[in-house]
ChimeraX commands (.cxc) that place a marker at each C-alpha (Angstrom):
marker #1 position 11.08,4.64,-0.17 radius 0.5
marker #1 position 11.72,8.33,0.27 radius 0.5
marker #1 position 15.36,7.34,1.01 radius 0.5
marker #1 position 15.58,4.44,-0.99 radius 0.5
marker #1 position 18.58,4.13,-4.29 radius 0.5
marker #1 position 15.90,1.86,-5.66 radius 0.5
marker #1 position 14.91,2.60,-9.13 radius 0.5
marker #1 position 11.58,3.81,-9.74 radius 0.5
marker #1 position 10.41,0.99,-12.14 radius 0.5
marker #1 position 6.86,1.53,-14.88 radius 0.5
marker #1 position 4.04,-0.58,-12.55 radius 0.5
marker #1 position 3.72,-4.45,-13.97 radius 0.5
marker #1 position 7.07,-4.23,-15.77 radius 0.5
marker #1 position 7.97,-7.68,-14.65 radius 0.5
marker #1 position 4.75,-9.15,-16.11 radius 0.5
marker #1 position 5.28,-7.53,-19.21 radius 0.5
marker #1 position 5.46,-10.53,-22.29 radius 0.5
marker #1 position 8.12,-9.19,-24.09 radius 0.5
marker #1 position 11.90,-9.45,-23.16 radius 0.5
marker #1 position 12.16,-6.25,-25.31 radius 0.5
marker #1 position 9.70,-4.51,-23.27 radius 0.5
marker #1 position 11.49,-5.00,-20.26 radius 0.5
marker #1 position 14.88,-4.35,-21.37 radius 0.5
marker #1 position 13.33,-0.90,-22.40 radius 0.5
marker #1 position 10.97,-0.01,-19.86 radius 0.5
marker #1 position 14.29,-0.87,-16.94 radius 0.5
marker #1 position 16.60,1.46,-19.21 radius 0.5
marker #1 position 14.11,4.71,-18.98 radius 0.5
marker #1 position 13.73,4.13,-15.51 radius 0.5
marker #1 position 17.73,3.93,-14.80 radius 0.5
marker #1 position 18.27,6.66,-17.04 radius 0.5
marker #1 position 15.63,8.76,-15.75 radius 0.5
marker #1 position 16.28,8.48,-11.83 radius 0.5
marker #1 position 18.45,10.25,-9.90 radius 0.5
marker #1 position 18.53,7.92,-6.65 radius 0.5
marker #1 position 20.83,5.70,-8.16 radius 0.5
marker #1 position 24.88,4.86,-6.96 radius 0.5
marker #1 position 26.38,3.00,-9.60 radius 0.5
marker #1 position 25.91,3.53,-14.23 radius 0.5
marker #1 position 22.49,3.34,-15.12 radius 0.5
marker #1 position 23.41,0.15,-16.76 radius 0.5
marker #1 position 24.62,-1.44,-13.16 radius 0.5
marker #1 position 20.98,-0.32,-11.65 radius 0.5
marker #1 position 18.43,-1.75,-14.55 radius 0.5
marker #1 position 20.44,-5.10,-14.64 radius 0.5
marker #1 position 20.62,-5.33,-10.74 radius 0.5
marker #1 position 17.04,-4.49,-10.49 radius 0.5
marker #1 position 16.23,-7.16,-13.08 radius 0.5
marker #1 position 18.20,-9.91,-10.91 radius 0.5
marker #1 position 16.77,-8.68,-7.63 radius 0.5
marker #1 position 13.47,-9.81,-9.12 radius 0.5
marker #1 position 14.64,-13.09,-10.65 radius 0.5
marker #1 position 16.27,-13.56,-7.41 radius 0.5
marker #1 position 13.02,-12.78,-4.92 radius 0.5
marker #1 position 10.32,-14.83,-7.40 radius 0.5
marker #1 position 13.33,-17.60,-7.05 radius 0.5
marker #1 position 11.13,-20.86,-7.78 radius 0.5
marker #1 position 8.01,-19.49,-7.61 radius 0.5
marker #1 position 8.59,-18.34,-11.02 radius 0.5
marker #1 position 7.02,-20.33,-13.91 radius 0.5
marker #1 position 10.10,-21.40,-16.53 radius 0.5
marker #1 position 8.50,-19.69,-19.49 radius 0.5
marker #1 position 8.66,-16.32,-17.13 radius 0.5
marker #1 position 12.21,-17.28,-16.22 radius 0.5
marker #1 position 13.09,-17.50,-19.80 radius 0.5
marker #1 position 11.33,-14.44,-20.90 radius 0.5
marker #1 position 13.41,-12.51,-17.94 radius 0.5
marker #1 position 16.95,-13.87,-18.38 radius 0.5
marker #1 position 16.20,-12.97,-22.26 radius 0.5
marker #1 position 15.17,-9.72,-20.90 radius 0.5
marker #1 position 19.06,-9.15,-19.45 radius 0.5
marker #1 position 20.31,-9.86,-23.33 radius 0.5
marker #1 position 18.25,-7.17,-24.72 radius 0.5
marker #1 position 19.13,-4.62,-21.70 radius 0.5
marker #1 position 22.97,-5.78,-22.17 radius 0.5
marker #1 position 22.23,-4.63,-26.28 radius 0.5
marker #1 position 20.26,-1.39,-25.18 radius 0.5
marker #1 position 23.26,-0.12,-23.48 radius 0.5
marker #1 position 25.41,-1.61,-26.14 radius 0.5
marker #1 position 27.13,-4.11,-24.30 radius 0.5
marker #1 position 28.68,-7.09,-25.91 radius 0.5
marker #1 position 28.72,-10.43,-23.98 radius 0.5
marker link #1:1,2 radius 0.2
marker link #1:2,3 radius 0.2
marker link #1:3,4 radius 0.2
marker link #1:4,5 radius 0.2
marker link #1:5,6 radius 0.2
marker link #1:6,7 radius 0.2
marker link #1:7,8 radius 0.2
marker link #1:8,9 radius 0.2
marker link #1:9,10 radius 0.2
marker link #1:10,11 radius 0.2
marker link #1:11,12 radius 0.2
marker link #1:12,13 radius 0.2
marker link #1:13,14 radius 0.2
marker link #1:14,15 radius 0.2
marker link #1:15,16 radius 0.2
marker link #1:16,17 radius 0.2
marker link #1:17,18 radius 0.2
marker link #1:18,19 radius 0.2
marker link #1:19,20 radius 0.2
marker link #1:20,21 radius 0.2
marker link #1:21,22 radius 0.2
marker link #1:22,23 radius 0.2
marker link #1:23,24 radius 0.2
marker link #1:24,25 radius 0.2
marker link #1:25,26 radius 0.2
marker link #1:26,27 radius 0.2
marker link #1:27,28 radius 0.2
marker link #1:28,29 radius 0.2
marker link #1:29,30 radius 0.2
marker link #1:30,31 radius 0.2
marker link #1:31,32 radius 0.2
marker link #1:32,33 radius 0.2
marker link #1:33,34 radius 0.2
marker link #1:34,35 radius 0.2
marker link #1:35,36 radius 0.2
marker link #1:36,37 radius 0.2
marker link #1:37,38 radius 0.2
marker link #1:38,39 radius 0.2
marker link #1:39,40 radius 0.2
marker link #1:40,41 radius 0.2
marker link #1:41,42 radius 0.2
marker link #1:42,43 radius 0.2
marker link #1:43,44 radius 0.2
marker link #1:44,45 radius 0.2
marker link #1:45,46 radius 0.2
marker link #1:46,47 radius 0.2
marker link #1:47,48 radius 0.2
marker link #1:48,49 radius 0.2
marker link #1:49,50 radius 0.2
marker link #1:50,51 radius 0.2
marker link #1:51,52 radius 0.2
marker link #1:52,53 radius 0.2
marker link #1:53,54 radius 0.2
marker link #1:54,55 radius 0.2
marker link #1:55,56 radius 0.2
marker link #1:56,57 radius 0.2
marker link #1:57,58 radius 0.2
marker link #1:58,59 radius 0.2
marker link #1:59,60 radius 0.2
marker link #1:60,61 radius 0.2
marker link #1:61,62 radius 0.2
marker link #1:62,63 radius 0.2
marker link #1:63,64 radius 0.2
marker link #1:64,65 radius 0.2
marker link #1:65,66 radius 0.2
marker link #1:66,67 radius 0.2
marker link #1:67,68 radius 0.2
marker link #1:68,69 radius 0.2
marker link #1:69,70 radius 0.2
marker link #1:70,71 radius 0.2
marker link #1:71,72 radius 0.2
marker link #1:72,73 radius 0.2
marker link #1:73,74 radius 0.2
marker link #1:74,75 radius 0.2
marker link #1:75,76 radius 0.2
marker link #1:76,77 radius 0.2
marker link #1:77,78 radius 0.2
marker link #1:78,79 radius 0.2
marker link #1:79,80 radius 0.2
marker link #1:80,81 radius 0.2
marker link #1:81,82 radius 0.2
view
C-alpha cells in the first residue's frame, strides 16, 4: 500500500446505492490523491472497472447496473461527453 498508485477510495463506496454517489465519492478521491500516474479522470474510471472487473459474476445485475451507471455520471462529473 505504502507504494501503491492505487487511489485511496471513501470505505463501502462500491456498496453505495446511488450511481451519483459513486461517481462523486471516486472523483474526490482522484482529485485528492497524489499517488496517481495518469488524469484524475483515467484513475476514478479505472478504479471503477477494476472493481466491476474483480466482483466479475459474483455481482448481482441490479449492482452491475447501478455501477456501469456509475461510469455515466463520473464521465459527466469530469464533463466528458460520450
Amino acid at each position: 500500500m505504502e507504494t501503491s498508485d492505487a487511489l485511496d477510495l471513501e470505505p463501502g463506496i462500491f456498496k453505495s446505492g446511488s450511481a451519483k454517489d459513486i461517481a462523486q465519492s471516486l472523483k474526490r478521491s482522484s482529485l485528492a490523491s497524489r499517488r496517481r500516474r495518469g488524469t484524475p479522470f483515467q484513475s476514478a474510471m479505472s478504479m471503477l472497472n477494476f472493481y466491476l472487473n474483480r466482483a466479475g459474476r459474483n455481482l448481482p445485475k441490479t449492482r452491475r447496473r447501478v455501477l456501469e451507471r456509475a461510469k455515466g455520471k463520473l464521465r459527466e462529473a469530469f464533463g466528458r461527453a460520450r
